[in-house]
C-alpha positions in Angstrom: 0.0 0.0 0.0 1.4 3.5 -0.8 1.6 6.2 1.8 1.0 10.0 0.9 4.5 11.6 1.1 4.3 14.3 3.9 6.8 17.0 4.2 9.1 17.9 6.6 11.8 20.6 7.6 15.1 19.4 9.1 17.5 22.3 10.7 20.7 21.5 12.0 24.6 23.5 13.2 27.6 22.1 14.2 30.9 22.2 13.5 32.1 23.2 10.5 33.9 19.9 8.6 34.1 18.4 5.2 31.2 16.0 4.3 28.0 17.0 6.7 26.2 17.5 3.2 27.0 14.8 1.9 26.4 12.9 5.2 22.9 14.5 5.8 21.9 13.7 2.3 22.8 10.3 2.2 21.2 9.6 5.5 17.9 11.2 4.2 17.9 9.1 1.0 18.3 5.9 2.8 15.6 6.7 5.0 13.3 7.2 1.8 13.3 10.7 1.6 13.3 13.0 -1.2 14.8 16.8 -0.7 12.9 19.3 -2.1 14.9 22.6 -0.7 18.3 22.6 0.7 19.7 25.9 2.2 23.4 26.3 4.2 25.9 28.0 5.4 29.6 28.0 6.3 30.3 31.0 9.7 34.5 31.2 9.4 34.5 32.9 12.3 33.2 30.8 14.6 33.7 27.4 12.2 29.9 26.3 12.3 27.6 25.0 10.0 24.0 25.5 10.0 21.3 24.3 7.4 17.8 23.9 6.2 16.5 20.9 4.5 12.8 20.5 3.3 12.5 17.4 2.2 9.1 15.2 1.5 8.7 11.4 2.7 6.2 8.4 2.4 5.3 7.5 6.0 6.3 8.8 9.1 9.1 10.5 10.6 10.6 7.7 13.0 13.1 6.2 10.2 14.4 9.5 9.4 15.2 10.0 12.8 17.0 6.5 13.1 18.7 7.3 9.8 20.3 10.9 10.9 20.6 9.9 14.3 24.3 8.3 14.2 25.2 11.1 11.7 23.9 13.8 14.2 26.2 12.1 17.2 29.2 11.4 14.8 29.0 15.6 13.7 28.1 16.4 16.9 25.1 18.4 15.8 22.2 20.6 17.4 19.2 19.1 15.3 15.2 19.1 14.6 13.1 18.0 12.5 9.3 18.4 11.9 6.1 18.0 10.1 5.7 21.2 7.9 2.1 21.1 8.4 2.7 21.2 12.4 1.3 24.3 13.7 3.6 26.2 16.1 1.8 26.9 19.2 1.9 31.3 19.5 1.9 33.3 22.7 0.9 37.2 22.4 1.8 39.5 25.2 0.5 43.1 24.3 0.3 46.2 26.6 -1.5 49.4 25.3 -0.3 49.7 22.2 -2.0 46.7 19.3 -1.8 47.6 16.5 1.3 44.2 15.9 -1.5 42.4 17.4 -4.5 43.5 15.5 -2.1 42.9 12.4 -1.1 38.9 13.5 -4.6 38.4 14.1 -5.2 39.3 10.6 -2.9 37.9 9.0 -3.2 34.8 10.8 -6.9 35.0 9.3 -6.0 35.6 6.1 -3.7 32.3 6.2 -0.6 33.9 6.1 0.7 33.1 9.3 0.2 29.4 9.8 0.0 29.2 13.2 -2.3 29.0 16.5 -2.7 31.3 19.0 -2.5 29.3 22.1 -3.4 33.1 24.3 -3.6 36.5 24.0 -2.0 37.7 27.5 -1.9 41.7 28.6 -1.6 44.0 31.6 -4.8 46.2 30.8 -8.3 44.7 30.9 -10.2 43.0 28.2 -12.1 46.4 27.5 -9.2 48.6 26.0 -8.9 46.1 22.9 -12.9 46.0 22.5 -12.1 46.8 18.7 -10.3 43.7 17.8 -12.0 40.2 17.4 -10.4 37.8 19.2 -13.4 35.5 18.4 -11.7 31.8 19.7 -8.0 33.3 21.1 -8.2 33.1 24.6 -8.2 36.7 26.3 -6.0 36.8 29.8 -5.5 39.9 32.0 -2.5 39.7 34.2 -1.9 43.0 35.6 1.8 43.7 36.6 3.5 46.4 38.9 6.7 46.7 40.3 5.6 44.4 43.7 3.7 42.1 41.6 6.1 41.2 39.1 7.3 37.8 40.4 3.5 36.6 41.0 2.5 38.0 37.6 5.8 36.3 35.7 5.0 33.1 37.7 1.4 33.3 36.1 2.8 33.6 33.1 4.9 30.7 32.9 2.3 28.5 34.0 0.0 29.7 31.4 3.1 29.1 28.6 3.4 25.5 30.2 0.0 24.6 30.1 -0.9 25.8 26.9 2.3 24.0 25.3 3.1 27.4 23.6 6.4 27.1 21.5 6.6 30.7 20.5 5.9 34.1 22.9 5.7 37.1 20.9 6.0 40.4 22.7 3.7 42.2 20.7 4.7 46.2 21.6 4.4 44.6 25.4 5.8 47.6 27.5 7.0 45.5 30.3 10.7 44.3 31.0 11.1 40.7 31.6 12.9 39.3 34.5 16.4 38.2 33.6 15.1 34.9 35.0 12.1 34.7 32.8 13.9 36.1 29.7 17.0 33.1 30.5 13.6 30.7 31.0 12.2 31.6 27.3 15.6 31.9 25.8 15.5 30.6 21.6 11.1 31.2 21.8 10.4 34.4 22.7 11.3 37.8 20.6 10.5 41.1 21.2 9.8 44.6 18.5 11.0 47.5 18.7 12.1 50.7 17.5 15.5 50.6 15.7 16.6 54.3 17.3 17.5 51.9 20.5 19.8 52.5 22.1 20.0 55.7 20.5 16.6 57.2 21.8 15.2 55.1 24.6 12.5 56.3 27.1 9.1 57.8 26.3 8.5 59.3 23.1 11.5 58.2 20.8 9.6 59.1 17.8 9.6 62.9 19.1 12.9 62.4 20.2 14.1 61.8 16.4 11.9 64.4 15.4 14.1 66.7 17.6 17.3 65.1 16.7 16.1 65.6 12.9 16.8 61.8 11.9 16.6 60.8 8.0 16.0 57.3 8.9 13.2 55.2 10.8 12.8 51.2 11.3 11.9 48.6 13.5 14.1 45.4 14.9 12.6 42.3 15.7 15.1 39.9 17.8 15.2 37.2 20.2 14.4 38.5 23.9 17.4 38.2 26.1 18.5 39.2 29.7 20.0 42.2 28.1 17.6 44.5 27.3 16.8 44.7 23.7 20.3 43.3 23.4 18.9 40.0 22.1 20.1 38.5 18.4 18.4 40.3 15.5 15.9 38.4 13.1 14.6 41.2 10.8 14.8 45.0 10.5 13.3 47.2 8.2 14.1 51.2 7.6 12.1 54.0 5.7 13.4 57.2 4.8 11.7 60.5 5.9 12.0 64.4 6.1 12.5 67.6 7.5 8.7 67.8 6.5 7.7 64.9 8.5 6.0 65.7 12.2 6.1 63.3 15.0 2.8 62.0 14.6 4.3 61.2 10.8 7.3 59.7 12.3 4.8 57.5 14.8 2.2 56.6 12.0 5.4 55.7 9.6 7.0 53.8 12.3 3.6 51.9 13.3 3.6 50.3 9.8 7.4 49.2 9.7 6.7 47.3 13.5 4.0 45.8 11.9 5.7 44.2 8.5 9.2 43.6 10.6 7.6 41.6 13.3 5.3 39.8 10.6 7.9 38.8 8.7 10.1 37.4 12.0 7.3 35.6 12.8 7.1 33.9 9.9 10.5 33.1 9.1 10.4 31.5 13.1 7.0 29.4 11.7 9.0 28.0 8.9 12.0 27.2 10.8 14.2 29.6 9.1 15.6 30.9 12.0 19.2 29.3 13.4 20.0 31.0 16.5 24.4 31.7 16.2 25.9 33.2 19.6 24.6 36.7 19.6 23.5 36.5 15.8 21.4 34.3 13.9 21.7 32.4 10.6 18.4 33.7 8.6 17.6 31.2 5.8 15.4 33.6 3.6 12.1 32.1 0.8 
């Protein structure tokens, strides 16, 4: 009886040798496997490898798995492999600010973000975001001050653990994490922000360029770390503007980029294009 080939996506880094292609693409054709996209690259400066293989199989996974598994231990490498069709499980913390989460809501409506919300989790009440539809995302308000941050990251993390969330996206969500927390999520959680940083930080950086007369605004999307917006970049995006251009311009302006930069991270995370390297990453792009 023939089985429906499935695909899958196998990412992988090591240390950087002769062979490992070779190696992994032998392993995957004696497991039965077919590879339909093949992505890698070569870091001389720290002498790893990292790739991307999308590759489609009759059957399941488990004889892949015993094929590369010798391979994995003789390279020594950090791998994964999954189901392409496999929904990542999505976490959205948002504070005041939503318009990054009224645009993930829509484009995970549209189809363009295959994922799941597993919770939408923010320190105002349900009744400031009575605009957006959450229709079937869970809604959670945990409230956070400076005396309640240990009880309210605790919360947190048991809502992240029982709703087996692989990804936490900080939305615009105006709240520092605990170096604890931020060491607990560390590879699945990444923040947006601003690119003036650490240029322009504290309230209004938008009228703080404005003042400073910048020619240049964007947005960084990275990996959350204990260092504040510190963490290893995923995507940026800038867009040029004036003398002529007010603050409100510069917010409106700089709305839209946070929206399409974090989108875009998102996305390349749901497709497993994203290879975390020390404090960089390895971005396999479509």
């Amino acid at each position: 009886m023939l089985h429906a080939e499935t695909a899958f996506i196998l990412t992988l880094s090591c240390p950087d040798r002769p062979g490992i292609v070779a190696a992994v693409a032998t392993a995957l054709f004696e497991a039965g496997a077919n590879i339909t996209e093949a992505q890698q690259f070569e870091d001389v400066e720290t002498g790893l490898f990292f790739m991307r293989v999308a590759f489609v199989q009759a059957g399941d996974i488990d004889g892949v798995r015993r094929s590369l598994g010798p391979v994995a231990a003789r390279l020594a490498m950090t791998w994964n492999v999954r189901a392409a069709a496999e929904r990542k499980r999505v976490m959205v913390l948002v504070s005041k600010f939503d318009h990054c989460l009224a645009d993930l809501i829509y484009r995970l409506r549209t189809g363009e973000l295959p994922m799941t919300i597993t919770a939408v989790v923010a320190n105002h009440p349900a009744e400031v975001y009575a605009h957006l539809d959450f229709h079937e995302i869970p809604f959670h308000h945990l409230p956070v001050t400076s005396a309640t941050k240990a009880e309210q990251e605790a919360r947190l993390v048991r809502l992240i653990e029982e709703t087996g969330t692989d990804l936490v996206v900080l939305a615009r969500y105006m709240q520092v994490l605990s170096a604890d927390l931020a060491d607990r999520l560390a590879g699945r959680c990444i923040n947006i922000h601003h690119s003036f940083l650490p240029g322009f930080k504290g309230a209004r950086p938008y009228h703080q360029a404005h003042e400073r007369g910048v020619k240049l605004i964007g947005a960084t999307a990275h990996f959350v770390t204990s260092d504040l917006d510190e963490g290893p970049i995923i995507e940026q995006d800038v867009e040029r503007i004036s003398h002529r251009d007010r603050p409100d311009d510069l917010v409106r302006r700089g709305r839209d980029i946070e929206r399409r930069v974090l989108a875009r991270a998102v996305r390349l995370i749901l497709e497993d294009r994203v290879i975390r390297n020390g404090r960089k990453t390895v971005v396999f792009a479509e």
